[in-house]
C-alpha positions in Angstrom: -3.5 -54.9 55.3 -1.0 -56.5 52.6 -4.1 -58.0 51.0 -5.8 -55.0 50.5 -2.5 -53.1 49.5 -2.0 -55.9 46.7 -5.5 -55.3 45.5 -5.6 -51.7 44.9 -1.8 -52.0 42.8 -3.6 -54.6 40.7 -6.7 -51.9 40.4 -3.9 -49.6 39.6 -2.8 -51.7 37.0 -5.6 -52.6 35.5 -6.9 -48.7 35.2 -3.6 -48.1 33.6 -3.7 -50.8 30.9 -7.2 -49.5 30.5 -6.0 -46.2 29.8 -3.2 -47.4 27.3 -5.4 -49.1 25.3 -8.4 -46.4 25.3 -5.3 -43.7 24.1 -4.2 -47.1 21.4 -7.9 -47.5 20.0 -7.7 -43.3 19.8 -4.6 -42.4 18.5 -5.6 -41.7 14.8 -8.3 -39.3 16.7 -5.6 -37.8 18.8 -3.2 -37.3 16.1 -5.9 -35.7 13.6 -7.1 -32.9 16.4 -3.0 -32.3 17.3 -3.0 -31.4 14.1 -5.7 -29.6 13.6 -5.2 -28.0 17.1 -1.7 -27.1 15.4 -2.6 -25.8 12.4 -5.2 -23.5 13.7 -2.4 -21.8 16.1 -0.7 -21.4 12.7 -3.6 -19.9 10.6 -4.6 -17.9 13.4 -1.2 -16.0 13.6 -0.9 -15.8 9.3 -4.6 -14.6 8.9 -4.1 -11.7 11.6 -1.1 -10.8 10.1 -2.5 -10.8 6.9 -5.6 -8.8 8.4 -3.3 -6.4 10.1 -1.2 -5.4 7.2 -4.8 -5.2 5.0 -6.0 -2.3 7.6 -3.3 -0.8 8.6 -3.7 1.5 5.5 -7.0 2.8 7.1 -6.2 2.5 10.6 -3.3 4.5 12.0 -3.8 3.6 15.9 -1.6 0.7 16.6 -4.1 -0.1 19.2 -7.1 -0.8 17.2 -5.3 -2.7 14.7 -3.6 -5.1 17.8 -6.9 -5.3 19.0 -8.8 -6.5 15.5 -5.7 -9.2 15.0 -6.1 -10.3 18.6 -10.0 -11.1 17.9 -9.1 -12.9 14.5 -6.7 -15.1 16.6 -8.6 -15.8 19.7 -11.3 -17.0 17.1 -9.3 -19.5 14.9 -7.8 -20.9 18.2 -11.3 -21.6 19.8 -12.5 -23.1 16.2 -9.8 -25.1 16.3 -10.0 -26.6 19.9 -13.7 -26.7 19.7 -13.2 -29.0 16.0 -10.4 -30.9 18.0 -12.7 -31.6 20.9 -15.1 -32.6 18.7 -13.0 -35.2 17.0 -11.6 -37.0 20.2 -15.5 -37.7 20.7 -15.6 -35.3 23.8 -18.9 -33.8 23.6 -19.8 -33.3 26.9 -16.4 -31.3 27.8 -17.3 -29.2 24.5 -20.8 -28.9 25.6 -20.0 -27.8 29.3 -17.0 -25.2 27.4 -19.1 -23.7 25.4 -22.6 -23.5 27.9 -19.5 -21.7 30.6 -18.5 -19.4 27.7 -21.5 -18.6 27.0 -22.8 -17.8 31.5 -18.7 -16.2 31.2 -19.6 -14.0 28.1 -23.0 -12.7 29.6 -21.3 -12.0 32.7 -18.0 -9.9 31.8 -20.4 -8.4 29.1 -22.7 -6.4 31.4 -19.4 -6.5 34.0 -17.4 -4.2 31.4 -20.5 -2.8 29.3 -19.1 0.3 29.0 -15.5 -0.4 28.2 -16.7 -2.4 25.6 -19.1 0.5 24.1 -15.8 2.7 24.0 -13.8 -0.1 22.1 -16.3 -1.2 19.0 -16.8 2.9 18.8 -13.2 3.5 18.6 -13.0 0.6 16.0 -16.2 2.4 14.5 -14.4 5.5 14.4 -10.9 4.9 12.6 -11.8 1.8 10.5 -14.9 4.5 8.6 -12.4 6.9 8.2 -14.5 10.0 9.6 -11.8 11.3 12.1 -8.4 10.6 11.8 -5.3 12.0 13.8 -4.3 15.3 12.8 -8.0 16.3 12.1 -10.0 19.7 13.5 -12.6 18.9 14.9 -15.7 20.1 17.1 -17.6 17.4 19.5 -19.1 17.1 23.0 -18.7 21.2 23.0 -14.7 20.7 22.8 -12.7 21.7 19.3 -9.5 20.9 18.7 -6.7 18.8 16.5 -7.1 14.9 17.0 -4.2 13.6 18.6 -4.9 9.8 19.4 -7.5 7.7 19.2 -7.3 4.1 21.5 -9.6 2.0 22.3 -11.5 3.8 25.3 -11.5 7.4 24.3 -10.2 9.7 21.8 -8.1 12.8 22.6 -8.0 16.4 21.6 -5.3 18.8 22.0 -8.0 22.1 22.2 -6.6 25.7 21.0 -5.7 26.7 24.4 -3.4 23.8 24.6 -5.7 22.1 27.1 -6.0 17.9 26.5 -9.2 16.9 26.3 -10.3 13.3 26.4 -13.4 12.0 25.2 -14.7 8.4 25.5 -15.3 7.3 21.9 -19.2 6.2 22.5 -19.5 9.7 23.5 -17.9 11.0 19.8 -20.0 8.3 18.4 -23.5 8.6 20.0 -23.4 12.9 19.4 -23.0 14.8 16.1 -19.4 15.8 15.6 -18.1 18.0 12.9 -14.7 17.6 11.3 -13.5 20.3 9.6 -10.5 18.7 7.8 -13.2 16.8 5.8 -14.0 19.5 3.4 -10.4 20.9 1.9 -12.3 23.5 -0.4 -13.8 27.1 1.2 -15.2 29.8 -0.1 -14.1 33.1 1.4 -16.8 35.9 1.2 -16.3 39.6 1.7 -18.4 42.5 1.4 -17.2 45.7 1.0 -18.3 49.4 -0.1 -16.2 52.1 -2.2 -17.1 55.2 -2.5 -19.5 56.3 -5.7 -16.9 59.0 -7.1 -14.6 55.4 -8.3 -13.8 53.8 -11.8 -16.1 51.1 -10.9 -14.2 48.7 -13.7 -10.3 49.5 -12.4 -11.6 48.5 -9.2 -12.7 45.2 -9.9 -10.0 44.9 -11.8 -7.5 46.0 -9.3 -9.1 43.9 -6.8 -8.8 40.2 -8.9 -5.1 41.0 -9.4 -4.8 41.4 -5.2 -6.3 38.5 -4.4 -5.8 36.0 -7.1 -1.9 37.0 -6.7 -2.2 35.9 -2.9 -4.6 33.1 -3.3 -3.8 30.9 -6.0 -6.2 28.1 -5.3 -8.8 27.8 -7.9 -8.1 31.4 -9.3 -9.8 31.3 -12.6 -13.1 30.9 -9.8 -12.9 34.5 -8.7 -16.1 36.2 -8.4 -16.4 39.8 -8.2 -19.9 41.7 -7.6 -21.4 44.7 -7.3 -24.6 44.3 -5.3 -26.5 47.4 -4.5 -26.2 51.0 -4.5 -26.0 51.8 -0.8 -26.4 54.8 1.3 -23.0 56.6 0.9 -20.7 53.3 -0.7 -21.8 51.0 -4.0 -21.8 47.7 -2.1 -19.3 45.3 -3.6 -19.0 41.2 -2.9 -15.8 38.9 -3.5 -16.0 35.6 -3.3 -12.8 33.5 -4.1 -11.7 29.6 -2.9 -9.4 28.5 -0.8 -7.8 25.0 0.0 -7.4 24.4 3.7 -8.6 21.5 6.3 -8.2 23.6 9.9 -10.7 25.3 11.6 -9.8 28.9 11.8 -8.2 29.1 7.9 -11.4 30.8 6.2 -11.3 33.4 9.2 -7.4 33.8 8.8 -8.0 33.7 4.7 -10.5 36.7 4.9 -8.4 38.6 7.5 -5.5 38.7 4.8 -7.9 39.4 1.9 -9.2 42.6 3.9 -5.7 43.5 4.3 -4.6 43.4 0.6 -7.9 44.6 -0.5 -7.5 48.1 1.9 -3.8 48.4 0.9 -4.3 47.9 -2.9 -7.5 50.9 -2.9 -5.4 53.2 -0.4 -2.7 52.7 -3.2 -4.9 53.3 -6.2 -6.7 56.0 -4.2 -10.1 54.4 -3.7 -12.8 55.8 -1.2 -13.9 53.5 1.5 -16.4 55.3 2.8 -17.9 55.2 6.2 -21.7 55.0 7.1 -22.8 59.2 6.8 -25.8 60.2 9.0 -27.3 63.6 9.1 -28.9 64.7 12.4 -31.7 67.2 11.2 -32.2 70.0 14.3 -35.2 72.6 14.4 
């Protein structure tokens, strides 16, 4: 028993000295990945900073740009372990780390398939700029003003006050319209006046109304008269506005009919109404 006790200290020993020396013969390896190990930790928290700060003039959501520095860092880290491994000669622990990565990634892939559809389309959505918070849009047969976009959906705040919230591969994979895109709209009203009228002190009664109101692009004011119709001469405006909500052109042509009706009753203009004679036997 003392004999055999006595012969696995010496093995001891002996796998110890073995050891020593193997981390001896090594230690320029050992030192060169530390420090490589090291400085990837370091680049990989600079360069997503760096990234960060460069996006975060496009990106607003706090989430999406945590999530893009978080993938820039994860990816400097695994260079760097995968170069350290490397240099410390262990190619079969870097061979079985990155063939388990590789069964890992397929797995949690079609595990979380759809969570990860949601997060590249959210990334998709704020980094091309094509919805932002604070936009009107119309998608999915919802409208509203964008409130948040995050990394699994996007959400709406509707006209009824309702929240809805819409899972960005749903925004992305359907046509959506954003009405905040396109800050210039031209209002068009048709109109009729009656055929006893100064036809010139109308129009010119008419430009002075709504150019006063709407200022935008005034010197663009067009001012038509397009047919002779049964009882009115047919008159179109059409006049710009600058405005990125949904409902502005129909609130911008709701004033102009007011200012237009209050100006002729002033000036004693005829709107007329539609005449039809019933002929009897």
């Amino acid at each position: 028993m003392g004999e055999q006790f006595k012969l696995s200290i010496e093995n001891l020993i002996q796998k110890l000295i073995s050891w020593f020396d193997s981390i001896i013969i090594n230690l320029p390896n050992i030192i060169l990945a530390t420090i490589i190990f090291l400085l990837a930790l370091y680049l990989s928290k600079k360069i997503s900073q760096r990234v960060i700060k460069s996006i975060g003039r496009r990106v607003k959501q706090g989430s999406i740009k945590s999530l893009v520095g978080s993938i820039i860092s994860i990816t400097i880290v695994g260079l760097g372990i995968i170069l350290a491994l490397g240099i410390l000669n262990l190619d079969q622990a870097l061979n079985s780390l990155i063939a388990g990565a590789g069964v890992a990634g397929i797995a949690i892939g079609l595990a979380v398939q759809g969570t990860l559809s949601n997060t590249f389309s959210g990334i998709s959505l704020s980094v091309k700029n094509d919805i932002n918070v604070g936009d009107f849009v119309e998608t999915n047969g919802f409208g509203g003003t964008v409130e948040e976009i995050n990394l699994r959906d996007t959400k709406i705040r509707t006209l009824d006050n309702n929240l809805v919230i819409i899972p960005n591969n749903s925004i992305s994979n359907n046509p959506y319209k954003n009405y905040s895109l396109t800050r210039d709209l031209r209002v068009v009203i048709e109109i009729g006046i009656g055929y006893e009228s100064d036809l010139e002190k109308v129009e010119q009664i008419t430009k002075k109304a709504i150019t006063n109101e709407f200022m935008y692009r005034r010197d663009e004011f067009e001012f038509y008269y397009t047919a002779f119709g049964d009882s009115a001469i047919d008159i179109q405006i059409r006049f710009w506005i600058q405005a990125t909500e949904k409902y502005a052109l129909t609130k911008a042509r709701s004033r102009a009919i007011i200012l237009i009706k209050k100006t002729f009753e002033e000036e004693s203009i005829n709107i007329p109404f539609p005449i039809r004679t019933i002929m009897s036997n």
